[in-house]
LOBA-389528 format. One record per residue (C-alpha): residue number from 1; residue in one letter; x, y, z negated. Coordinates in steps of 0.25 Angstrom, whole numbers, plus 5000, padded with zeros to 4 digits. Example, Ala and Ser with C-alpha at 12.3 -4.5 7.8 and 13.67 -1.06 7.14 Angstrom:
// LOBA-389528
- 1_a_5049_4982_4969
- 2_s_5055_4996_4971
//
This chain:
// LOBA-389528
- 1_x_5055_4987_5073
- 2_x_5063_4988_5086
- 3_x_5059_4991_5100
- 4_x_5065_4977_5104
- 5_x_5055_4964_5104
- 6_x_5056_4955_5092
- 7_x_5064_4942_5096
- 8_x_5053_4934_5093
- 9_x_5047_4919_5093
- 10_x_5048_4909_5105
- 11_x_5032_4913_5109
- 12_x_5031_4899_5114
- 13_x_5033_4894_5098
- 14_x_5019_4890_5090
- 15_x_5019_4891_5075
- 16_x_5017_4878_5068
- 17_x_5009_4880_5056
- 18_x_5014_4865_5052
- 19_x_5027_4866_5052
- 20_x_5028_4881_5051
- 21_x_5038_4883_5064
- 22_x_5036_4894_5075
- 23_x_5031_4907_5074
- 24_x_5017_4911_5069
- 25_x_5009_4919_5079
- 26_x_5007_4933_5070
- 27_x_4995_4942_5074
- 28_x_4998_4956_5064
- 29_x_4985_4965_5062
- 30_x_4990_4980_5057
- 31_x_5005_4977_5064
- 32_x_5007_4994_5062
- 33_x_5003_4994_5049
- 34_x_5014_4990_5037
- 35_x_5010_4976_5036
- 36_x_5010_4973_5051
- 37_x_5023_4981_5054
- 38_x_5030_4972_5042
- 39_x_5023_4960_5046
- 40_x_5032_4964_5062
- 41_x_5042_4964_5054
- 42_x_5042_4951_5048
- 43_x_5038_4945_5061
- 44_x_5050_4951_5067
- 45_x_5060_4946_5056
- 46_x_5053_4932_5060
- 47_x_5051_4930_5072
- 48_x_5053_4915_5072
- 49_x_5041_4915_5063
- 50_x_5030_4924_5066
- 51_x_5026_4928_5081
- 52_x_5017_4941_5082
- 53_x_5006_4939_5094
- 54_x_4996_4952_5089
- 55_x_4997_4966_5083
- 56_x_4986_4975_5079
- 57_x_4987_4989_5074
- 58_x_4978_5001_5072
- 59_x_4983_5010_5084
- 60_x_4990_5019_5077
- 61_x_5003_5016_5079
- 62_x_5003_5011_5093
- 63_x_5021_5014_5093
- 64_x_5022_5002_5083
- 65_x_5011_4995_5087
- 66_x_5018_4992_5103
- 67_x_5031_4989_5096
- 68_x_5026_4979_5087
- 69_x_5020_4972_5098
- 70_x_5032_4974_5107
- 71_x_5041_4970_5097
- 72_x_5034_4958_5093
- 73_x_5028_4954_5109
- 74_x_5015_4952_5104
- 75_x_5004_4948_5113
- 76_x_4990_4957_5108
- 77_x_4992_4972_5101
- 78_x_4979_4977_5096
- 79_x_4975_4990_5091
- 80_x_4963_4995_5083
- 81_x_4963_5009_5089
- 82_x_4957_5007_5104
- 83_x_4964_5021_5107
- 84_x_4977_5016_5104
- 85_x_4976_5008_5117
- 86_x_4983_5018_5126
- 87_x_4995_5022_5116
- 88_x_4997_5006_5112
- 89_x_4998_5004_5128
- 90_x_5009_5015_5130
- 91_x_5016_5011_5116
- 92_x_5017_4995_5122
- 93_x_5021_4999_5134
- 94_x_5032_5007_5130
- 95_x_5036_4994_5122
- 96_x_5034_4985_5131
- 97_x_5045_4982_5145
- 98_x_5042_4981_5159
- 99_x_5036_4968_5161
- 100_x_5032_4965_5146
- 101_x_5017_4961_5145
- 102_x_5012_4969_5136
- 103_x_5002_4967_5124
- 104_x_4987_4964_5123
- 105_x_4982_4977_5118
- 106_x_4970_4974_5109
- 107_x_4962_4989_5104
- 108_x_4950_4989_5095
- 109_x_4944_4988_5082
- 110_x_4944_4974_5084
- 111_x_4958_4973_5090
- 112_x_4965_4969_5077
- 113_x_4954_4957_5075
- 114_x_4956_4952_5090
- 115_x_4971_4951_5086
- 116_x_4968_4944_5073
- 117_x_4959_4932_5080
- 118_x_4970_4931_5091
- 119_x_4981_4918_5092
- 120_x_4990_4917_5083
- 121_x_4994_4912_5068
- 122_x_4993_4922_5057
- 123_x_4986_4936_5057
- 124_x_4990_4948_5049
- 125_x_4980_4957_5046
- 126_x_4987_4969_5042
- 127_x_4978_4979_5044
- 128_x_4973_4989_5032
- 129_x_4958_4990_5027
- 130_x_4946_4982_5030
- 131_x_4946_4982_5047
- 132_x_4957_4970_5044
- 133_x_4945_4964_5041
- 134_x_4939_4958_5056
- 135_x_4954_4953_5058
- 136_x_4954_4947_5047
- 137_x_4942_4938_5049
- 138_x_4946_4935_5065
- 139_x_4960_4930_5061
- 140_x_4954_4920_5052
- 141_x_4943_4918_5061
- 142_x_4954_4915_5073
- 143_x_4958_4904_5061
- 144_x_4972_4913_5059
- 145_x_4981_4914_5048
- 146_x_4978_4929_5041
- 147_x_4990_4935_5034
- 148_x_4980_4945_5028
- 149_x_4986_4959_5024
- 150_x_4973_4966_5026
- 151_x_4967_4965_5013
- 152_x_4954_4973_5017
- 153_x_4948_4962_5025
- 154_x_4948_4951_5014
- 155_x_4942_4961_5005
- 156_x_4932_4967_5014
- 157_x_4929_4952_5021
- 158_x_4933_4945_5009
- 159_x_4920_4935_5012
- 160_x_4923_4934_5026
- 161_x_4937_4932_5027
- 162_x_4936_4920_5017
- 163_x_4926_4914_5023
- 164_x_4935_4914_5036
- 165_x_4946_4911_5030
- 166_x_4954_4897_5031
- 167_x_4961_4892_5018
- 168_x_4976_4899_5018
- 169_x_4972_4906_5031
- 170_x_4974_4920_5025
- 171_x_4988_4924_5019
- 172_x_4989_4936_5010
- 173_x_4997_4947_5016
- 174_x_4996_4958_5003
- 175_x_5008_4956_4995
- 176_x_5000_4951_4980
- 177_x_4990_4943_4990
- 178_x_5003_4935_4997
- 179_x_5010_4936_4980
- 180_x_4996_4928_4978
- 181_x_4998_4921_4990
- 182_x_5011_4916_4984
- 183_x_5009_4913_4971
- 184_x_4996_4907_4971
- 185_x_5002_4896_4980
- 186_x_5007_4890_4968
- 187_x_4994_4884_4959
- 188_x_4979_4883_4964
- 189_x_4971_4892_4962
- 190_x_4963_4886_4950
- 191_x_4980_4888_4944
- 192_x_4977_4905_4946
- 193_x_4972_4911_4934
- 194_x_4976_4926_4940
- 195_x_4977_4933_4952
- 196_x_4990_4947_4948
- 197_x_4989_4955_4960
- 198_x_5000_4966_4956
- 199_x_4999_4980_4961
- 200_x_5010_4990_4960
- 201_x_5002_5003_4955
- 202_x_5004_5011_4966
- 203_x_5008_5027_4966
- 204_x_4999_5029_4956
- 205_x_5002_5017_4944
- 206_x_5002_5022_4930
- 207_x_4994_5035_4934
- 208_x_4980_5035_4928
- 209_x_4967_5039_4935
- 210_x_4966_5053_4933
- 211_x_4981_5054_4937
- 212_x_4977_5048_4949
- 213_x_4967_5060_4953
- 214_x_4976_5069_4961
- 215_x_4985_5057_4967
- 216_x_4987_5060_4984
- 217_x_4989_5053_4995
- 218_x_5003_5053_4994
- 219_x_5004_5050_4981
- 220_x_4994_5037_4984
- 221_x_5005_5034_4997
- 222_x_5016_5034_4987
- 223_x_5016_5019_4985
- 224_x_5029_5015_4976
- 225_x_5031_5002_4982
- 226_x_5024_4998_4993
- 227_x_5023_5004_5008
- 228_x_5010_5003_5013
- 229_x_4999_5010_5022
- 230_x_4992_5021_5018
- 231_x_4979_5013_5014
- 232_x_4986_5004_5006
- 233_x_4995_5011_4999
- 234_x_4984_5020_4994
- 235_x_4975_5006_4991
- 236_x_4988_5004_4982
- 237_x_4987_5018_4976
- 238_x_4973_5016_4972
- 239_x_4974_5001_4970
- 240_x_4962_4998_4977
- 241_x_4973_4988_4985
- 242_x_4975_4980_4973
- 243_x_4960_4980_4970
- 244_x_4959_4975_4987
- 245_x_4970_4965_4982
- 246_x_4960_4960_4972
- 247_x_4950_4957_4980
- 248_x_4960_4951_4990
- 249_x_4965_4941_4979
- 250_x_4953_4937_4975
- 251_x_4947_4934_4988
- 252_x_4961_4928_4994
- 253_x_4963_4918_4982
- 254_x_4948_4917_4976
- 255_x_4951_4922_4961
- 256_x_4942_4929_4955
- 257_x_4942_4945_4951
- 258_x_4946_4943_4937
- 259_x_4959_4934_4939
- 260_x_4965_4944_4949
- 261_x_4973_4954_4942
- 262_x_4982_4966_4944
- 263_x_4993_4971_4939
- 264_x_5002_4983_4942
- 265_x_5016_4979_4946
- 266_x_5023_4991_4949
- 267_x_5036_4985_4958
- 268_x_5027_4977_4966
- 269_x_5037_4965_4966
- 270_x_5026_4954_4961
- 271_x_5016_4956_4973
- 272_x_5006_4947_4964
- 273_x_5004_4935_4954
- 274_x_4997_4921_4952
- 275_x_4994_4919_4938
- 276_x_4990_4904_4935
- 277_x_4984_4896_4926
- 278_x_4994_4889_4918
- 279_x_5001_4904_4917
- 280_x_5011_4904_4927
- 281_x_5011_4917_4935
- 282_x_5016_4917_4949
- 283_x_5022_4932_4955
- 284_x_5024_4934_4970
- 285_x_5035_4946_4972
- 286_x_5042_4952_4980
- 287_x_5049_4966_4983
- 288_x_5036_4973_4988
- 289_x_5037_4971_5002
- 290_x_5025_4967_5012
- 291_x_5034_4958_5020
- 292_x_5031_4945_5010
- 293_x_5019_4945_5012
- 294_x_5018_4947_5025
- 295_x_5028_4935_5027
- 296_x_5018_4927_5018
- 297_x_5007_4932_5027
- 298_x_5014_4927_5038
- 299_x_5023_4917_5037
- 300_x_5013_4908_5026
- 301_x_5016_4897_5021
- 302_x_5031_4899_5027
- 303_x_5039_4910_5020
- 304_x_5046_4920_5026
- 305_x_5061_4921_5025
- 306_x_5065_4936_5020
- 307_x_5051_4942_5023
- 308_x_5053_4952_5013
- 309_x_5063_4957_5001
- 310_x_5068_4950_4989
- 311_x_5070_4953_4974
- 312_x_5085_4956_4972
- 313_x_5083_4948_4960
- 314_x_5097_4953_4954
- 315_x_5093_4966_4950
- 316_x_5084_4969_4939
- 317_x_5070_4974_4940
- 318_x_5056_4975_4934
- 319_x_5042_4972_4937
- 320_x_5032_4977_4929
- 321_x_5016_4974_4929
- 322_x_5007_4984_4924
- 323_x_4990_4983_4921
- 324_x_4983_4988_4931
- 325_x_4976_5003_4926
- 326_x_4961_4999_4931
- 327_x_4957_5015_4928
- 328_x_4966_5023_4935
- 329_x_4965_5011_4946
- 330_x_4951_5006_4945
- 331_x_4953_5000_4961
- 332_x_4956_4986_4957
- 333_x_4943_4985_4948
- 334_x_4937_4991_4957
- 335_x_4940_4979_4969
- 336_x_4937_4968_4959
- 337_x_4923_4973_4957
- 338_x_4921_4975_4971
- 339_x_4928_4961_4976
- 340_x_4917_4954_4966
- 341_x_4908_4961_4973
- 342_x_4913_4955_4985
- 343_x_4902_4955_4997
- 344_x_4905_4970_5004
- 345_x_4909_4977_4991
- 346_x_4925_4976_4995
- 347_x_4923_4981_5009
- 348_x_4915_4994_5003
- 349_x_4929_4992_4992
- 350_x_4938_4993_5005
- 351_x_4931_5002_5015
- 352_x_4930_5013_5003
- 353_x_4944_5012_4998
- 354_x_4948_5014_5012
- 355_x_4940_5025_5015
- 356_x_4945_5032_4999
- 357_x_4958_5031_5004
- 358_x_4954_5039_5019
- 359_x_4950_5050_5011
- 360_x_4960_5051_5000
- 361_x_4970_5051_5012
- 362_x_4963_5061_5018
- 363_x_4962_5069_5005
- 364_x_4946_5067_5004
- 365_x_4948_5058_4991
- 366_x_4957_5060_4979
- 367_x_4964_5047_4975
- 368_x_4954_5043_4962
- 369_x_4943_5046_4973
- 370_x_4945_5033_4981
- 371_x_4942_5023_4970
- 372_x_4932_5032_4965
- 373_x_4925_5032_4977
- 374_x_4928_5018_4981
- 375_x_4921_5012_4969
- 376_x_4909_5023_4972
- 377_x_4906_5016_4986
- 378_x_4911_5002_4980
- 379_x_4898_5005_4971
- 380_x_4888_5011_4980
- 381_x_4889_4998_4987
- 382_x_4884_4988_4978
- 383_x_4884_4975_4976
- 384_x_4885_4966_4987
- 385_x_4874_4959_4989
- 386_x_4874_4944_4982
- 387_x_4873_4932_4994
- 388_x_4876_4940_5005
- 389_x_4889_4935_5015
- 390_x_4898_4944_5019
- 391_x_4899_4950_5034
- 392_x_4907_4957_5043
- 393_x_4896_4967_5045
- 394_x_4895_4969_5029
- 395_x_4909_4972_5026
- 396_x_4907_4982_5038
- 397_x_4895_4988_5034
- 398_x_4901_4990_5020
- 399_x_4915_4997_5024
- 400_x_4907_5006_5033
- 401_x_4897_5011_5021
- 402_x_4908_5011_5010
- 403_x_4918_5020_5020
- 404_x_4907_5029_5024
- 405_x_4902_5030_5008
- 406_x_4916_5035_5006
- 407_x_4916_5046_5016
- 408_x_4904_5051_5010
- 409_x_4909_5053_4997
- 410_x_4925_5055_5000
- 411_x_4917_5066_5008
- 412_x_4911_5072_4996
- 413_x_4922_5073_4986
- 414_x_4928_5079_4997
- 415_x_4919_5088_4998
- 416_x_4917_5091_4982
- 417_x_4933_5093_4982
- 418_x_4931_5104_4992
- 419_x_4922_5110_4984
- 420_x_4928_5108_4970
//
């Protein structure tokens, strides 16, 4: 990204959801993160299509964060961290020239959800782990298109996001959940007998579970084809993102548990399958690549021209697809059971995972220690109760017990390492 502003969009233009013409009116929550600095850059590749007017970020990266937004002359800038105020301020102004209005600087743990609700045509929600949850629910609320990246909030939510949401209002950012996306356009669902969520194995395919047991952080950061954030691309090591995926398909596209299936697809071209009832099976592929989906996320129901890479279909190749091993990865099991659970059994799930893979960053946990201790705290709580409606307040409640569970005992086997 260059220092120079993006020759953008007549601002006077107004999409035309009819016809399809004029720019869309983009608001990208997580704009510093990997999904929101390639959704920029798909924005700027096309800037008669898509208009950014919002960024949110967690204050980290204030640098990047005054430069998108100079760049892309948006009109709001938000920022969780409330003490990344002062250093946003000085890294805008810097940006910005003499006599160039700058920003509204919005700062808060509800900054990002403020941005969400605020005028435009399509939301993405790019931010990682289950506080993409309240923006979530205020850009469906605000009656927004949600191009929906932030998988935790549907699976923490899932009750209350559905309940808000308007048919086709949420497009499928993830790339299997936008391959779904894709193919399942072309039958009804009573034509879907199977849901094939590939996965490409991570690090760590083909090793077993006692193999597993002295694996590092940097072996579980060692992802062989995708680039990804730290949280993620552990999730992948551990597969408890293909287990979130699960749940996702299941409460995106209403299949039940047992006709959502995964498979092990170690190039990661097929992003995942439709498998219908008279026994065709449709494949979404792609060289990996999140710009697709993104463009899907985006741009639906237009396409975007050369949003992301092509086969060279001249030269040969070889895809493979493998079984699943449920023992040395017992994570997707582990999310099925816990999404028929449903109620505030995935948000205990989520919170716990994420706070497995705090401590086995932090060196607290070893790597078979975070499913282990997930499906611990995943037990402890129960079963839902039966007849009660999901709130706000319980999912809450229940990511604030399961986090704190896992402290205790993260703190403990910490402890009994010290002393071994």
């Amino acid at each position: 990204m260059t220092d120079a502003p993006a020759p953008l969009a007549d601002p006077h233009l107004v999409y035309d959801p009819v016809t399809g013409d004029g720019p869309k009116d983009v608001a990208i929550l997580g704009s510093t993160g990997s999904i929101g600095t390639q959704a920029i850059d798909l924005v700027l590749r096309n800037p008669d299509r898509f208009r950014v007017t919002g960024l949110s970020a967690h204050g980290s990266r204030t640098a990047l964060l005054a430069e998108q937004a100079h760049r892309l002359r948006v009109r709001t800038v938000a920022v969780a961290r409330q003490d990344a105020v002062p250093a946003l301020r000085e890294a805008l102004s810097a940006r910005y020239g003499a006599g160039e209005p700058l920003p509204e600087i919005l700062a808060g743990p509800d900054a990002a959800t403020e941005v969400a609700a605020s005028d435009c045509h399509t939301v993405l929600n790019g931010i990682t782990g289950s506080i993409g949850l309240a923006p979530t629910l205020a850009a469906l609320e605000a009656g927004r298109t949600l191009a929906l990246a932030n998988k935790e909030s549907l699976i923490v939510g899932g009750p209350l996001v559905k309940a808000l949401a308007e048919p086709g209002q949420i497009i499928p950012v993830d790339s299997e959940h936008a391959a779904l996306f894709q193919a399942l356009a072309a039958g009804t669902r009573a034509d879907v007998r199977k849901l094939v969520v590939t996965a490409s194995g991570g690090p760590f395919r083909g090793r077993t579970h006692a193999e597993l047991a002295d694996v590092t952080v940097d072996d579980a950061l060692a992802h062989p084809t995708w680039a990804m954030g730290p949280v993620i691309t552990i999730n992948s090591a551990t597969l408890v993102n293909k287990g979130l995926e699960v749940i996702e398909a299941h409460l995106l596209y209403d299949i039940p548990f047992d006709r959502i299936e995964v498979v092990v697809h170690p190039q990661s071209y097929v992003h995942s399958m439709v498998e219908f009832t008279d026994g065709s099976t449709l494949a979404q592929a792609t060289p990996p690549d999140m710009r697709g989906p993104i463009a899907i996320g985006l741009g639906w129901p237009e396409r975007v021209p050369d949003a992301a890479p092509v086969f060279d279909w001249s030269k040969a190749s070889t895809w493979e697809f493998f079984p699943l091993d449920n023992e040395a990865f017992p994570s997707v099991n582990l999310a099925r059971h816990v999404g028929e659970l449903a109620g505030t059994a995935p948000a205990v799930f989520n919170a716990a995972n994420e706070e497995c893979v705090e401590a086995f960053r932090a060196g607290t946990l070893p790597f078979n220690g975070i499913i282990e201790t997930v499906t611990r705290v995943v037990e402890e709580h129960g079963t839902p109760r039966p007849g009660t409606s999901l709130t706000v307040s319980d999912v809450l409640e229940a990511e604030t017990w399961a986090r704190a569970r896992v402290r205790e005992l993260t703190v403990r086997t910490a402890s009994a390492e010290a002393r071994a």
